[in-house]
C-alpha atoms as a printed R data frame, in Angstrom:
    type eleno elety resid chain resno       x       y       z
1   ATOM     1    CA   UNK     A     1 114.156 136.060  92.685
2   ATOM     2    CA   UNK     A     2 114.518 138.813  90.069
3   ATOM     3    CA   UNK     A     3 116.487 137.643  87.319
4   ATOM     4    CA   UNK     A     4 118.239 141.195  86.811
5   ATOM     5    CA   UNK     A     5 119.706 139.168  90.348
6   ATOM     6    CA   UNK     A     6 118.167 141.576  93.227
7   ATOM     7    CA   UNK     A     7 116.809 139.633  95.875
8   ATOM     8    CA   UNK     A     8 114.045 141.938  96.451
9   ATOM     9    CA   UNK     A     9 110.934 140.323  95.285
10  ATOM    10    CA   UNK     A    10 108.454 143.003  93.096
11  ATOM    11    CA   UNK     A    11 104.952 143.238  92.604
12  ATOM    12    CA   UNK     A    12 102.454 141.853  94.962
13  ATOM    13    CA   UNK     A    13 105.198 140.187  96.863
14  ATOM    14    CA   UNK     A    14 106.136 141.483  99.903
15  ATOM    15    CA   UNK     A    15 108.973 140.380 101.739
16  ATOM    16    CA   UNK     A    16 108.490 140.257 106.010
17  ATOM    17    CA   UNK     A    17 110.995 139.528 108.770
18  ATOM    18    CA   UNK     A    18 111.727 136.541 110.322
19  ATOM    19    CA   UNK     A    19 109.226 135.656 112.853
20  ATOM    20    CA   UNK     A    20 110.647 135.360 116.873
21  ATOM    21    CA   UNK     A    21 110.259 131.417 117.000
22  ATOM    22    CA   UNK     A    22 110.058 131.971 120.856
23  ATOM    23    CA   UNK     A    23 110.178 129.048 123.713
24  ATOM    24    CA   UNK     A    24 109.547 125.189 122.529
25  ATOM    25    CA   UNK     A    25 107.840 122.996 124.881
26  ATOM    26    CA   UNK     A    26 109.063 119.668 122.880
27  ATOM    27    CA   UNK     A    27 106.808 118.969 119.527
28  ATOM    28    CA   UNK     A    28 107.114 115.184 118.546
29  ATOM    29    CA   UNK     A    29 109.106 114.053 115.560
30  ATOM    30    CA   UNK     A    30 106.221 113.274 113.523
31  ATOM    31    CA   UNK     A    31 102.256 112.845 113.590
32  ATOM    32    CA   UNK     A    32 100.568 109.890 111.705
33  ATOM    33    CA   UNK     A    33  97.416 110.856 109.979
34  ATOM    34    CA   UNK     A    34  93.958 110.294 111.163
35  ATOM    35    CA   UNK     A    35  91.752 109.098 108.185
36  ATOM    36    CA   UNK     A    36  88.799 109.623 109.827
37  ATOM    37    CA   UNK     A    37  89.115 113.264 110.390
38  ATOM    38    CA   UNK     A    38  91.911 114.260 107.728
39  ATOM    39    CA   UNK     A    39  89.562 114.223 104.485
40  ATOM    40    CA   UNK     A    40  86.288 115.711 106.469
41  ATOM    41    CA   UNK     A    41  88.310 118.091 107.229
42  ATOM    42    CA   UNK     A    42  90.325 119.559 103.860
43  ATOM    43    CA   UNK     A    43  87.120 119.071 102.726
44  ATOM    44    CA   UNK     A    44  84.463 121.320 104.878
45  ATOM    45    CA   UNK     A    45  87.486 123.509 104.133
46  ATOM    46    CA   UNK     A    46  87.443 123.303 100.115
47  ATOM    47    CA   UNK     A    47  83.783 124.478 100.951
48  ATOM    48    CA   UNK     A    48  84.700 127.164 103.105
49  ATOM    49    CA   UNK     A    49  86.990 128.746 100.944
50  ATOM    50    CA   UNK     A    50  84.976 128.149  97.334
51  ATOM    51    CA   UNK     A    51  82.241 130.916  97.750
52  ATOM    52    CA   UNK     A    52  83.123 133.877  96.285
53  ATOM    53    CA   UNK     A    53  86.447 133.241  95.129
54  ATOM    54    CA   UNK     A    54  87.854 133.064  91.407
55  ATOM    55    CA   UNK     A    55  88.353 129.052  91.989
56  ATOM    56    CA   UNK     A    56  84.701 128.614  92.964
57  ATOM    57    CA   UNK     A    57  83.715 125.758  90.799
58  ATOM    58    CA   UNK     A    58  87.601 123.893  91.168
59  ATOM    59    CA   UNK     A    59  87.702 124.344  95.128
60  ATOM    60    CA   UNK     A    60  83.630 123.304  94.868
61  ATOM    61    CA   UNK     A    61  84.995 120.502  92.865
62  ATOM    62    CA   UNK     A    62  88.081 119.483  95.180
63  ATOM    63    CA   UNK     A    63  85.164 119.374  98.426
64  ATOM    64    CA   UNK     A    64  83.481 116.851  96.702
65  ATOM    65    CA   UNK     A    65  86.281 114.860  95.549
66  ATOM    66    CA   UNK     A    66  87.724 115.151  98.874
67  ATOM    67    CA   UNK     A    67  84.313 114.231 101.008
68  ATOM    68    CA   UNK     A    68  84.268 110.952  98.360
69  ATOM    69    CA   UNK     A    69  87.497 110.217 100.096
70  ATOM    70    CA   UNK     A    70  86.042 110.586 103.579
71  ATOM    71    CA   UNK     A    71  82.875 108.605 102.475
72  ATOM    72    CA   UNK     A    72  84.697 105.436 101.347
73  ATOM    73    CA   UNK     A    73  86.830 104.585 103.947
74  ATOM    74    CA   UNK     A    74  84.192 102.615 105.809
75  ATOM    75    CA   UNK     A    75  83.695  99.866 103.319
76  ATOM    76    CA   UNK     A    76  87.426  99.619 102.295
77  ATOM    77    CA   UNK     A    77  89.550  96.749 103.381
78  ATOM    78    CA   UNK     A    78  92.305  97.180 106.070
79  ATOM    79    CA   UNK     A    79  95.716  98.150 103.817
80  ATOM    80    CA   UNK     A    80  98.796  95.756 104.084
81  ATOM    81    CA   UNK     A    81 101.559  96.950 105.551
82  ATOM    82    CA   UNK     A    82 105.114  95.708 104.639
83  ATOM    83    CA   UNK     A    83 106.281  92.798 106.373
84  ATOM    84    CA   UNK     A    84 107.929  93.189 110.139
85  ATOM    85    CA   UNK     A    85 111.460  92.505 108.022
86  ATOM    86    CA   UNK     A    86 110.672  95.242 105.735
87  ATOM    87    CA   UNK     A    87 109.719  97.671 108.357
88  ATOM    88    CA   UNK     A    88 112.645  96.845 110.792
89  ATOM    89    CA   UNK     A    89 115.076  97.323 107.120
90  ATOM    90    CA   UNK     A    90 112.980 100.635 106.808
91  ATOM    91    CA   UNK     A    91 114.104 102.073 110.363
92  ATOM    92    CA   UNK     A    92 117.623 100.385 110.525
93  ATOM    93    CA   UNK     A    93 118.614 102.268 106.879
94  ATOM    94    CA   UNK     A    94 116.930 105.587 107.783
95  ATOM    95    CA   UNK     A    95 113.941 104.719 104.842
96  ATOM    96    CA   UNK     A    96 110.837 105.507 104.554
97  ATOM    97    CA   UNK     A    97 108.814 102.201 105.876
98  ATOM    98    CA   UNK     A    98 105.794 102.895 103.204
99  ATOM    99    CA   UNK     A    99 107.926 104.224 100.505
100 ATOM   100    CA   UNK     A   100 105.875 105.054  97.210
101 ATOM   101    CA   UNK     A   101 108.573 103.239  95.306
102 ATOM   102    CA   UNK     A   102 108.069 100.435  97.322
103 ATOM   103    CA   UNK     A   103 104.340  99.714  97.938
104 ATOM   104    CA   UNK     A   104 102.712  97.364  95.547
105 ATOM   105    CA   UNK     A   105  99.495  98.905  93.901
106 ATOM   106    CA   UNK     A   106  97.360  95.711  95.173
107 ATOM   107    CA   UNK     A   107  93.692  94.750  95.089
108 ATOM   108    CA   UNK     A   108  93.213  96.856  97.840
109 ATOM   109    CA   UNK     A   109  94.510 100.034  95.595
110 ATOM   110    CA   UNK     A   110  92.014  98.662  93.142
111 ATOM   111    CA   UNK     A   111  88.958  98.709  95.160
112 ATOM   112    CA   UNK     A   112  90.018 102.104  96.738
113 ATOM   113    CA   UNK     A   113  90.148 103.872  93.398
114 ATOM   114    CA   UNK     A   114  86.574 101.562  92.052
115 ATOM   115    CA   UNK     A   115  84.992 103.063  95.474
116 ATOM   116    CA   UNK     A   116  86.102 106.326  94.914
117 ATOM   117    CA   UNK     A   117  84.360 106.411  91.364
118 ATOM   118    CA   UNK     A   118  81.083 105.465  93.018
119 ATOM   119    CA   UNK     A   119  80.761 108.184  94.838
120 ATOM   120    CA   UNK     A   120  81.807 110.222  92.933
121 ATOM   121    CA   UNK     A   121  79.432 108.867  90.319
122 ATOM   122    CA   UNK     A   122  76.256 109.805  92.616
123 ATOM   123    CA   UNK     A   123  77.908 113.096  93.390
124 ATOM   124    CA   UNK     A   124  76.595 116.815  91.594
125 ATOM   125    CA   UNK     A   125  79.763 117.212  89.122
126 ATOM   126    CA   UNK     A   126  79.711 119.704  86.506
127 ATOM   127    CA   UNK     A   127  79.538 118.315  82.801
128 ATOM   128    CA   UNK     A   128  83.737 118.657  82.382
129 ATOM   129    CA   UNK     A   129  84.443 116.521  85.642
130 ATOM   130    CA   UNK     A   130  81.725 113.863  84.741
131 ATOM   131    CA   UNK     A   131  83.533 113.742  81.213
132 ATOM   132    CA   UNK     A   132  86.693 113.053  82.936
133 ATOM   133    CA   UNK     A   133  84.735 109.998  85.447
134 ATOM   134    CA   UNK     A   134  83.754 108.365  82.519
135 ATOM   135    CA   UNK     A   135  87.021 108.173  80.645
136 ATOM   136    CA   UNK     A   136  88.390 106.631  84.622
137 ATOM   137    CA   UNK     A   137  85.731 104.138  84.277
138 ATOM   138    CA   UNK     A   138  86.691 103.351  81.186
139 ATOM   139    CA   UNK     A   139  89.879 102.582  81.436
140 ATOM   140    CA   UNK     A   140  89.263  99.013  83.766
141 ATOM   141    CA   UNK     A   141  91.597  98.081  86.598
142 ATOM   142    CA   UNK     A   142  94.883  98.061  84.159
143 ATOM   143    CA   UNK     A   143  94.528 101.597  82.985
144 ATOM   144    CA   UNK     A   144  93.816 103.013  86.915
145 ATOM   145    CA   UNK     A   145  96.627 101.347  88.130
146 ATOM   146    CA   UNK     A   146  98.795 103.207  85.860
147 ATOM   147    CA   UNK     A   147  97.252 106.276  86.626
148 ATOM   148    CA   UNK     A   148  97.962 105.709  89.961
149 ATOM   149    CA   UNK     A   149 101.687 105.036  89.180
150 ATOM   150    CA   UNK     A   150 101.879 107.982  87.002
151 ATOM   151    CA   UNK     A   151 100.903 109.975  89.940
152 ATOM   152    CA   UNK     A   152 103.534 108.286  92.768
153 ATOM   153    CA   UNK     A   153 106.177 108.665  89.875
154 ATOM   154    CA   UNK     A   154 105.179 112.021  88.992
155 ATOM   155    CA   UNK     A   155 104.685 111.528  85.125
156 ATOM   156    CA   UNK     A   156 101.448 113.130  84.505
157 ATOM   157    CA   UNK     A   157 100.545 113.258  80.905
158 ATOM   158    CA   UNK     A   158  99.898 117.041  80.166
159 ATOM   159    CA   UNK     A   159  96.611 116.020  78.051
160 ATOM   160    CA   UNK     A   160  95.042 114.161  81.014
161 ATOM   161    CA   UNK     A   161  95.619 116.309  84.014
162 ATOM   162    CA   UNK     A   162  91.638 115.804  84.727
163 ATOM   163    CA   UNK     A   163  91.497 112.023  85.153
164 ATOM   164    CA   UNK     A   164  94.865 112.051  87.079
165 ATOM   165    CA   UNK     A   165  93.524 114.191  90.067
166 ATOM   166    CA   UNK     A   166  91.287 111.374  90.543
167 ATOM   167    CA   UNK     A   167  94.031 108.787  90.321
168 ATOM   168    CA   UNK     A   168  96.276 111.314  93.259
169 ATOM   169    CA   UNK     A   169  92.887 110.937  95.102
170 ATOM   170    CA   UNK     A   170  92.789 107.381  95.340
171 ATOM   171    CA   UNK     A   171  96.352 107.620  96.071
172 ATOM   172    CA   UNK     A   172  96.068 109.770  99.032
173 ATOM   173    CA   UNK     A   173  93.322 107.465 100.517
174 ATOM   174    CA   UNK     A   174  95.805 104.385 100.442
175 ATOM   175    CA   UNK     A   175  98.527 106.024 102.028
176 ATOM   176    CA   UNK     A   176  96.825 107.797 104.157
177 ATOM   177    CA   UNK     A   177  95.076 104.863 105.684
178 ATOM   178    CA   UNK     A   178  98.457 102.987 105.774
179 ATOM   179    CA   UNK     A   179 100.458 105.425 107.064
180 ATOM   180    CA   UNK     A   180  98.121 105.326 110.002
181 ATOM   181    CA   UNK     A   181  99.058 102.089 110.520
182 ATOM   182    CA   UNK     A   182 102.396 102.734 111.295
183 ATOM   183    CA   UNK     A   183 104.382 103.012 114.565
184 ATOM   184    CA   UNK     A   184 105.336 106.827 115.239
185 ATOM   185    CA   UNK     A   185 107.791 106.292 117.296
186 ATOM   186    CA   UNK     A   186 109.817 104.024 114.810
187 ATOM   187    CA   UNK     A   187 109.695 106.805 112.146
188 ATOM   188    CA   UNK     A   188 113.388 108.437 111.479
189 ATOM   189    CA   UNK     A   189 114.192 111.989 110.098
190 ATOM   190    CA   UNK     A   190 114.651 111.175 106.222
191 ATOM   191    CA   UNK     A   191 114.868 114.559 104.411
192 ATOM   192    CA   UNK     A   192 113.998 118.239 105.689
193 ATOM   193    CA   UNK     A   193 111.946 117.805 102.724
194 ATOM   194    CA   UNK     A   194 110.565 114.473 102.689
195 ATOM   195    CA   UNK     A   195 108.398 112.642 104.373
196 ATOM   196    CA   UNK     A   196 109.467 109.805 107.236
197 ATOM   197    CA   UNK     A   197 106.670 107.394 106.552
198 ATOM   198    CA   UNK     A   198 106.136 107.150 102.811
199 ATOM   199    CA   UNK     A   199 109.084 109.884 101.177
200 ATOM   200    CA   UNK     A   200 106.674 112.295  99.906
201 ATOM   201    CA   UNK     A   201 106.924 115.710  99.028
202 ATOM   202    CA   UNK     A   202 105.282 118.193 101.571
203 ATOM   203    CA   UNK     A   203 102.741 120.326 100.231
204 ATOM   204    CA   UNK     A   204 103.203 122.908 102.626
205 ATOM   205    CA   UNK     A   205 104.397 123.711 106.541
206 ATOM   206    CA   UNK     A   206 102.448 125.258 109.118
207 ATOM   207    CA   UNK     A   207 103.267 127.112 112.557
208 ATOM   208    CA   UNK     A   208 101.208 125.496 114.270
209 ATOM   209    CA   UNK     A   209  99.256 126.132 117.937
210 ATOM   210    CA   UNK     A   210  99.338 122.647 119.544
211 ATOM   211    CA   UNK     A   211  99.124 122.173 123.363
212 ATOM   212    CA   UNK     A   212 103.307 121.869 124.003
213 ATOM   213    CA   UNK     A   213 104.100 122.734 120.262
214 ATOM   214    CA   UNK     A   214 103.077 126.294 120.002
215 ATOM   215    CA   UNK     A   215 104.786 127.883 117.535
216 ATOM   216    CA   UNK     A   216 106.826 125.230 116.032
217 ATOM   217    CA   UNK     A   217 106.786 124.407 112.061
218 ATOM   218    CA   UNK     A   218 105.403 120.855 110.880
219 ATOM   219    CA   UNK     A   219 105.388 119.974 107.456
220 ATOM   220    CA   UNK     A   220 102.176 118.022 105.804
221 ATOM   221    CA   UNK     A   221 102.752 114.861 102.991
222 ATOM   222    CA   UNK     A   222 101.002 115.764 100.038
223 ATOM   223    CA   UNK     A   223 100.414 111.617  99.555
224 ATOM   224    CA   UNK     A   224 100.214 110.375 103.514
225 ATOM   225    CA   UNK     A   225  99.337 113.558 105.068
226 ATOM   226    CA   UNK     A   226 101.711 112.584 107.918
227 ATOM   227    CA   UNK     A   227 103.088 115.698 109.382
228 ATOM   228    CA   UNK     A   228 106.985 116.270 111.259
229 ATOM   229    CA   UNK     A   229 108.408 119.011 112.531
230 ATOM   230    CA   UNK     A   230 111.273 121.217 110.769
231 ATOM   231    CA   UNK     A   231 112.789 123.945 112.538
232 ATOM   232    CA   UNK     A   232 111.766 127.264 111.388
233 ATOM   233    CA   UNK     A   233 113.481 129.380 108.922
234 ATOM   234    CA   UNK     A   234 115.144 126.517 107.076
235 ATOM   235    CA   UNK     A   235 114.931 125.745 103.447
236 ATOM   236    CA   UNK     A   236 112.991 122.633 102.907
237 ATOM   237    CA   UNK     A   237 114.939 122.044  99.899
238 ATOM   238    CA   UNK     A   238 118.714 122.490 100.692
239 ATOM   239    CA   UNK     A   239 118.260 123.388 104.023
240 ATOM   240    CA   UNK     A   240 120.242 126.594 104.272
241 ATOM   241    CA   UNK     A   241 119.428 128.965 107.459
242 ATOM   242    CA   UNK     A   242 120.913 132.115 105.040
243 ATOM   243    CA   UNK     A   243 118.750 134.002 102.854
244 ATOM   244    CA   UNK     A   244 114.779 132.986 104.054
245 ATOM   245    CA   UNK     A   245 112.322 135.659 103.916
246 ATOM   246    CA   UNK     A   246 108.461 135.299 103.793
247 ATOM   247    CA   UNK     A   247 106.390 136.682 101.052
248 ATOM   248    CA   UNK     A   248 102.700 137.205 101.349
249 ATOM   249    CA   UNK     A   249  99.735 139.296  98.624
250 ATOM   250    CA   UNK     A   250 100.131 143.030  99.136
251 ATOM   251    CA   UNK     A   251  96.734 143.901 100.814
252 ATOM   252    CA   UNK     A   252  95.985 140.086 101.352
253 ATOM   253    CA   UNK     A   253  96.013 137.805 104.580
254 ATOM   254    CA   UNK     A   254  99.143 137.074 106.016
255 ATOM   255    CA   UNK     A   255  98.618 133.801 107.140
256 ATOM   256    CA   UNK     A   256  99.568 132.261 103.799
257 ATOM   257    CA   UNK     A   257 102.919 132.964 103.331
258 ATOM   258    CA   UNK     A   258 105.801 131.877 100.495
259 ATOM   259    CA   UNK     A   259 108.801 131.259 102.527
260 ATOM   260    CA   UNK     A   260 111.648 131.768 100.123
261 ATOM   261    CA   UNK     A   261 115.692 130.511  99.754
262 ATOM   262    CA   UNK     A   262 118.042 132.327  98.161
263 ATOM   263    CA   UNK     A   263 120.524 129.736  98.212
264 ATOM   264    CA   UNK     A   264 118.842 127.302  95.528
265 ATOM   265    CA   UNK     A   265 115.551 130.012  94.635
266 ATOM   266    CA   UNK     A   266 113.203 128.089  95.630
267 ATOM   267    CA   UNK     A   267 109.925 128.523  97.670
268 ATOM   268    CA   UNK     A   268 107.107 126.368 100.170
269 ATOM   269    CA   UNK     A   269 104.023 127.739 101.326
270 ATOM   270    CA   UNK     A   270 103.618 128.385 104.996
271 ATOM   271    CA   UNK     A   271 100.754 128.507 107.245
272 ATOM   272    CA   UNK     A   272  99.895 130.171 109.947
273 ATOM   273    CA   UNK     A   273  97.802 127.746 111.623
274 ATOM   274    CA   UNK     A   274  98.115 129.471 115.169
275 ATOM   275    CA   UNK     A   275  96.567 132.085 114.253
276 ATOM   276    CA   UNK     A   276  93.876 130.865 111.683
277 ATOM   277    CA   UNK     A   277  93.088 126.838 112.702
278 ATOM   278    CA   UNK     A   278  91.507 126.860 110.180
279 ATOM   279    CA   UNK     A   279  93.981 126.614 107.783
280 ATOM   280    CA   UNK     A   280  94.332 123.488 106.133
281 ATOM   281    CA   UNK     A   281  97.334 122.335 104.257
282 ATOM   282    CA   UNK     A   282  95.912 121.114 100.601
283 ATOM   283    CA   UNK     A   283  93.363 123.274 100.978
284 ATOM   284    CA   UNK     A   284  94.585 126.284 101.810
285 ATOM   285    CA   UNK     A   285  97.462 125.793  99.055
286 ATOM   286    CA   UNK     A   286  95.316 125.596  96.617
287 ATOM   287    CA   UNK     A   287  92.933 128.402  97.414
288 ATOM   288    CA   UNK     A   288  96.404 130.623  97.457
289 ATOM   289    CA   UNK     A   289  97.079 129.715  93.538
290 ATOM   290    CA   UNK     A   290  97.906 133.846  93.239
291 ATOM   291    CA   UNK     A   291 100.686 133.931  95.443
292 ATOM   292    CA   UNK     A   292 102.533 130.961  93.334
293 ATOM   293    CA   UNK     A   293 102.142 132.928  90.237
294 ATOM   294    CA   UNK     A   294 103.250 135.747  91.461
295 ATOM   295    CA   UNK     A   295 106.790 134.191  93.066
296 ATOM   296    CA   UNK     A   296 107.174 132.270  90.095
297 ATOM   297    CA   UNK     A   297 106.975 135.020  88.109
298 ATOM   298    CA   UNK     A   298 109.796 137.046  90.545
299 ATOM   299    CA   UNK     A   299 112.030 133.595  89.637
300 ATOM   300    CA   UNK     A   300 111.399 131.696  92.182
301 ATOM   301    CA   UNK     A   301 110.886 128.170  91.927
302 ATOM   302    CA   UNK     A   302 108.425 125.775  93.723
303 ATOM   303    CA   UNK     A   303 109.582 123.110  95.645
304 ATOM   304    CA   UNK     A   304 106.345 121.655  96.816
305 ATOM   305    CA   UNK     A   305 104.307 119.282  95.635
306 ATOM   306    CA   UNK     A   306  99.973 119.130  95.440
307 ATOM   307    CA   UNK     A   307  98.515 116.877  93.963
308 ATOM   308    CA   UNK     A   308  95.406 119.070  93.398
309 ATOM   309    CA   UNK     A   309  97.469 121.167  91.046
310 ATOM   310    CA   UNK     A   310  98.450 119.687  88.978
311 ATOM   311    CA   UNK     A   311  98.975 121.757  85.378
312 ATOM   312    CA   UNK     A   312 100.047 124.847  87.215
């Protein structure tokens, strides 16, 4: 908000009504990930979206980081899951059952993050993002596994943002693939805001158009990419029903909206997926880097989390 303390937001920002959430068939709880399509997919997107647009050579970037994942997954070995005790503590204590505080960074993490390099390695990266491979390389099995941790614990050192993304890559293939694994129907609300399998942040919601979910709001994991449903106009953060309105670019598309809360002044991203399918969570979040700075600049804070961003 404002800091002179009007809730109206100014410049590009414009505020639009709530939306008429209209009859719910009966959306699940939650929807594991599907590795096999979820990486493809963000990443034909990244491409889709890079043309033309002042992110070009980042979002050209973040498809070919993103099709690496997709590549890889074929000659990785199956992740571990928690034991059965674990799990069943998971569910009976209302926990995440692949909690990034919990999961061990194993030889499986290792090999995820060594593949990842490779193909990266044969991919076309511009002279900055090959600089930032090498130092990766570099640093042996010791030094990625931090990086990995600094990502799950969110202590990014400001001075290398660069070889982090790649870290939050390999990170998102090894939860993704293990949150797969999981039993959807054992997974148990945790937070508004965080994610039942692993505790994540979300990196966005999305209305979405699914057969018997039509117009319902599902949130995506920034780390798992599992997705569960949040009733509409509710803060994310401290779940207050007072105070939401929806922000979108004056003279942009309004299918990428910042939905904020003036009860703690904070703001997620959401997506219009039924009208634009296209719309992909990471993705799209990224590509809308203009709308953050504009609602942080009105005061409002963001409460979601990409790992693609990281440095803004």
């Amino acid at each position: 908000m404002p800091r002179d303390g009007s809730r109206r937001p100014a410049g590009d920002a414009v505020p639009l009504a709530p939306m008429d959430i209209g009859e719910v068939a009966n959306p699940p709880f939650a929807v594991l990930p599907d590795p096999g399509r979820v990486f493809l997919v963000r990443s034909e997107r990244f491409a889709a979206l890079a043309p033309g647009h002042q992110l070009e050579p980042y979002l050209h970037l973040l498809s070919q980081i993103t099709r690496a994942q997709h590549d890889i997954l074929g000659e990785l070995p199956e992740p571990v899951l928690p034991s059965p005790e674990r799990l069943a503590l998971a569910r009976d204590n209302t926990m995440p059952p692949i909690s990034t505080g919990q999961i061990a960074l194993d030889e499986t993490a290792d090999r995820t993050f060594d593949a990842l390099l490779k193909a990266l390695a044969a991919a076309d990266l511009a002279e900055t993002s090959r600089t930032a491979l090498e130092v990766v390389e570099k640093a042996g099995p010791d030094g990625r596994r931090n990086m990995m941790q600094a990502v799950i614990l969110d202590e990014i050192p400001g001075d290398a943002i660069a070889e982090h993304v790649l870290a939050a890559a390999a990170v998102q293939v090894l939860f993704t693939r293990l949150a797969a694994r999981l039993d959807v129907e054992s997974l148990k609300r945790v937070a508004d805001g965080a994610c039942p399998s692993c505790g994540g942040a979300p990196v966005a919601s999305a209305v979405v158009g699914w057969e018997g979910a039509h117009g319902t709001r599902f949130c995506t994991c920034s780390i798992c990419a599992t997705q569960w449903n949040v009733v509409r106009i509710k803060c994310l953060v401290c779940s207050s029903e007072k105070g939401i309105a929806y922000h979108s670019l004056e003279g942009g598309q309004e299918t990428v909206m910042g939905e904020t809360c003036e009860a703690c002044d904070s703001y997620v991203k959401m997506l219009h997926q039924h009208k634009d399918p296209s719309l992909e969570p990471i993705a799209d979040d990224v590509a809308s880097l203009a709308l953050d700075l504009t609602l942080t600049k009105e005061g409002w804070t963001r409460a979601s989390v990409n790992p693609f961003l990281m440095g803004y």
